[in-house]
C-alpha positions, 0 to 999 in steps of 0.5 A: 524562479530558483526552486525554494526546495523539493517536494517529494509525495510518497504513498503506498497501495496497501489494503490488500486483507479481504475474503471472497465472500460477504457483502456491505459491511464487510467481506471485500467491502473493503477492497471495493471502497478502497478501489472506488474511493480511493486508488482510482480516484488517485490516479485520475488526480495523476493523469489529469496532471499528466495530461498539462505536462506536468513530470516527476510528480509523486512516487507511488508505492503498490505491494505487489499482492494489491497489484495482483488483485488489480490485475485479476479478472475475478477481482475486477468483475466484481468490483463491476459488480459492486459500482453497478450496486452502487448505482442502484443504492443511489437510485433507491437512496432518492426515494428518500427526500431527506436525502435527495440531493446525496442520492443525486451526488452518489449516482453521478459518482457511481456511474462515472466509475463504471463508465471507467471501469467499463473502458479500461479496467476490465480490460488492462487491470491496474498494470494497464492504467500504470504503464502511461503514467511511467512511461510518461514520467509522472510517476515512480512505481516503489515495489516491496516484498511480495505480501508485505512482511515485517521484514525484521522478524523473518529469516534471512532466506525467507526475507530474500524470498519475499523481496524476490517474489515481489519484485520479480512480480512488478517488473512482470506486471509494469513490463521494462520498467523495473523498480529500484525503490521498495517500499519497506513494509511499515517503515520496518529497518534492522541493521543489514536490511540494505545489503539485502536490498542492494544485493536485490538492486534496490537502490531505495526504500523508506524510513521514519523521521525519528529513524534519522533523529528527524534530519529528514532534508536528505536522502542518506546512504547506509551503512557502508553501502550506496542504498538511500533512504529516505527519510518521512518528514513528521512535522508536514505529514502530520498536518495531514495524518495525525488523528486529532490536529489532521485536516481530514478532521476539519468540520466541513468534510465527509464524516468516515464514521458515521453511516445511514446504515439502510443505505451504506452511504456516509451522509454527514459531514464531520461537524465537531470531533466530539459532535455524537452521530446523531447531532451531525450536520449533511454533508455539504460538497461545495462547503468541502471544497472550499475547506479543501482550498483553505487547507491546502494553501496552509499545507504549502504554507508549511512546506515552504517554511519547512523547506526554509528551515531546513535549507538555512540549518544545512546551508543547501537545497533540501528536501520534504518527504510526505509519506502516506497509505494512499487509503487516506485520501479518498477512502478515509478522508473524501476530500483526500483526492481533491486535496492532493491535486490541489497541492500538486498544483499550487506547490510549483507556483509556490517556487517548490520543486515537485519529485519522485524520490528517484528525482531527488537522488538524480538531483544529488538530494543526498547527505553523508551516510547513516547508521539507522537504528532498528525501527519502524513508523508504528507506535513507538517507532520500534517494533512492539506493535509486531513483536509483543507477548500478544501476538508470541503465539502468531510470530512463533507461528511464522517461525516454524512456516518457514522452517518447515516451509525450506524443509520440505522444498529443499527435499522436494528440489533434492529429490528433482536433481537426484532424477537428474532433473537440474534445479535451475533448468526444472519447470514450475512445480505446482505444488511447491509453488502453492506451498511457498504462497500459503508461506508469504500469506502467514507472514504478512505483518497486518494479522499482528497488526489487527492483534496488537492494535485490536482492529479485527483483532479475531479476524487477523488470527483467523486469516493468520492460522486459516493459511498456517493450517493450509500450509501445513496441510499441504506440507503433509500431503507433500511429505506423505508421497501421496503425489496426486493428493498433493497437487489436488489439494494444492490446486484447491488452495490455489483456487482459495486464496485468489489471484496471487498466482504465480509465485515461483518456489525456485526463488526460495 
């Protein structure tokens, strides 16, 4: 059978904004449900398929500072912890009658993750459960910069420096597999962002639908270079995403919202959009099933006409690009996982190709080039949700970090050739490293976020200055040529901030 058309499914590993400390509701909470719920869950979707032969299947977007959580024995062992507490809510749960058979469902779950995380997380990470995956062809890894800036609002030095640590961190982690696509953090794009991008060797990245006025059947080159983007198809991904017509929003599925709060389990399935918590019906996993089928046929259904409509306008094979925060399926939305490899497998019986955005330029799924406006996938599709008067205080912030930050490298590697000791050839400086790390963490683009959207709105501005003050604090120590002060108040940072490690100040 003739494909009818190619299918490229695009998420991005994003949900990295945690404390170490706390526990249910809040603190790492959200690292473990993002875990348990959703990226494990994934990626046992991909192997699945990957153990039928199935290739080319989906493109998988990690940042880089979620790679290393994943990564670290500290994060691990206490995502150990939390599925064996799990387990133990479940076994308590079951004291409950009214809740009798969610206990049994919870416990089965619950020891199925530790059974997986026993086997092979704690020993290989997530670099460990990726590498067969790649190696096997299923999937893409797309990288990005390394603590998922808003790329448009930085400086050029410091925008290199990010892009450089983050990929010099995946290609470390996935071994010879380096990366050619990226990830652009929130779709963000301004005019000059692909010469940076080729001048890294990506060869790739993402934008919005209306960044290309919705022609979204192509990839396209930009500018006047050979950088693609590829463009989100808004009218398929919304069946899915949108908040008030998604299917995660159908009546049979798991509420996200509503909590038996003793217990920290979701019992409830949705219901009706305007049905209080209290009125909600049990969940019901078989009724969810039958809803993830019906929906997902009408999912396919959607593609295709979509993939016809698009063929028919351009007169050749086209493309559908569905982009999403992997988070969606499993953590927000239950059934997300199920859904996922429902549609991976009916699609291909369906006459559509299956592709990494990788396999889409190989197959010459590629239009004439385009000049991108400045834009994003937030509201508005501009950049208000990063650049706005409530958040001036958090960007005028950032500003002065990365002025101040090449300040103070730049005198600190001065001094270092002055010594006769060659920047290029020097060893890692432990310090300056430590100093750019707090640099990258001031600038990630979910404390303007959490503000313009207020969605712990007081806890992005206190992650926001708690590392400009860190920053700064060791900015003075290093200036005040007190060198031992320095490297112990930087190793105590260090020790702060968890797992992101190995930042290298030489790429700055």
């Amino acid at each position: 059978m003739k494909p009818v058309g190619t299918f490229c499914l695009v998420l991005h590993t994003h949900l990295p904004w945690v404390a170490h400390n706390g526990t249910w509701p809040v603190g790492e909470e959200w690292l473990h449900q993002a875990f348990t719920g959703s990226w494990r869950r994934v990626l046992r979707v991909f192997e699945s398929l990957a153990e039928q032969g199935y290739s080319d299947v989906a493109t998988l977007g990690v940042t880089p500072i979620v790679a290393a959580m994943m990564d670290d024995p500290y994060c691990l062992d206490e995502i150990h912890s939390w599925a064996g507490r799990w387990q133990l809510r479940a076994e308590e749960l079951s004291a409950r009658p009214e809740f009798g058979e969610l206990a049994g469902y919870e416990r089965r779950q619950a020891v199925a993750c530790l059974d997986d995380v026993e086997r092979r997380w704690l020993t290989g990470g997530l670099s460990g459960v990726l590498r067969p995956l790649l190696d096997a062809g299923v999937l893409e890894v797309l990288s990005g910069p390394a603590t998922h800036p808003f790329q448009p609002l930085l400086t050029d030095r410091f925008a290199d420096a990010q892009l450089a640590t983050g990929l010099a961190d995946t290609r470390l982690r996935l071994g010879t597999t380096s990366p050619t696509g990226i990830w652009a953090p929130e779709c963000g794009y301004a005019s000059g962002l692909e010469d940076r991008y080729a001048a890294h060797g990506v060869s790739h990245f993402l934008v919005d639908g209306p960044a290309v006025d919705g022609d979204t059947g192509f990839g396209r080159p930009v500018g006047e270079s050979d950088v693609v983007a590829f463009a989100r198809d808004l009218p398929v991904s919304y069946r899915i995403w949108s908040a008030r017509a998604g299917y995660p929003g159908g009546e049979s599925y798991r509420d996200f919202h509503t909590f038996d709060h003793a217990s920290g389990f979701r019992p409830s399935r949705v219901t009706g959009m305007s049905v209080s918590s209290e009125a909600k019906q049990p969940w019901d996993p078989a009724s969810a099933s039958a809803a993830v089928l019906r929906d997902a046929e009408d999912f396919v259904g959607a593609v295709l006409s979509r993939l016809t409509e698009l063929s028919r306008r351009h007169g050749r094979d086209a493309l559908v690009v569905a982009a999403f925060d992997t988070e969606l399926f499993g953590h927000w939305w239950y059934e997300g996982p199920e859904f996922l490899e429902t549609v991976l497998r009916l699609l291909p019986r369906a006459g559509v190709r299956l592709s990494t955005l990788r396999g889409a330029m190989d197959a010459g799924l590629v239009a004439d080039p385009i000049r991108l406006p400045s834009s994003s996938w937030g509201a508005g599709k501009d950049w208000r949700v990063w650049d706005n008067d409530e958040i001036r205080d958090l960007n005028d912030e950032i500003a002065q970090v990365q002025q101040r930050l090449y300040a103070v490298l730049d005198g600190r590697f001065a001094r270092r050739a002055a010594a006769a000791v060659p920047r290029p050839s020097a060893g890692r400086d432990a310090v300056a490293d430590q100093l750019a790390r707090e640099a990258l963490l001031v600038s990630a683009s979910d404390w303007a976020f959490m503000v313009t959207r207020d969605s712990a709105a007081d806890y992005g501005r206190q992650r926001a200055r708690g590392h400009a003050e860190r920053f700064h604090a060791l900015a003075d120590a290093m200036e005040s040529g007190d060198a031992r002060a320095a490297a112990a108040l930087a190793e105590r940072l260090r020790r702060i901030d968890g797992p992101f490690g190995h930042v290298d100040a030489r790429l700055f």
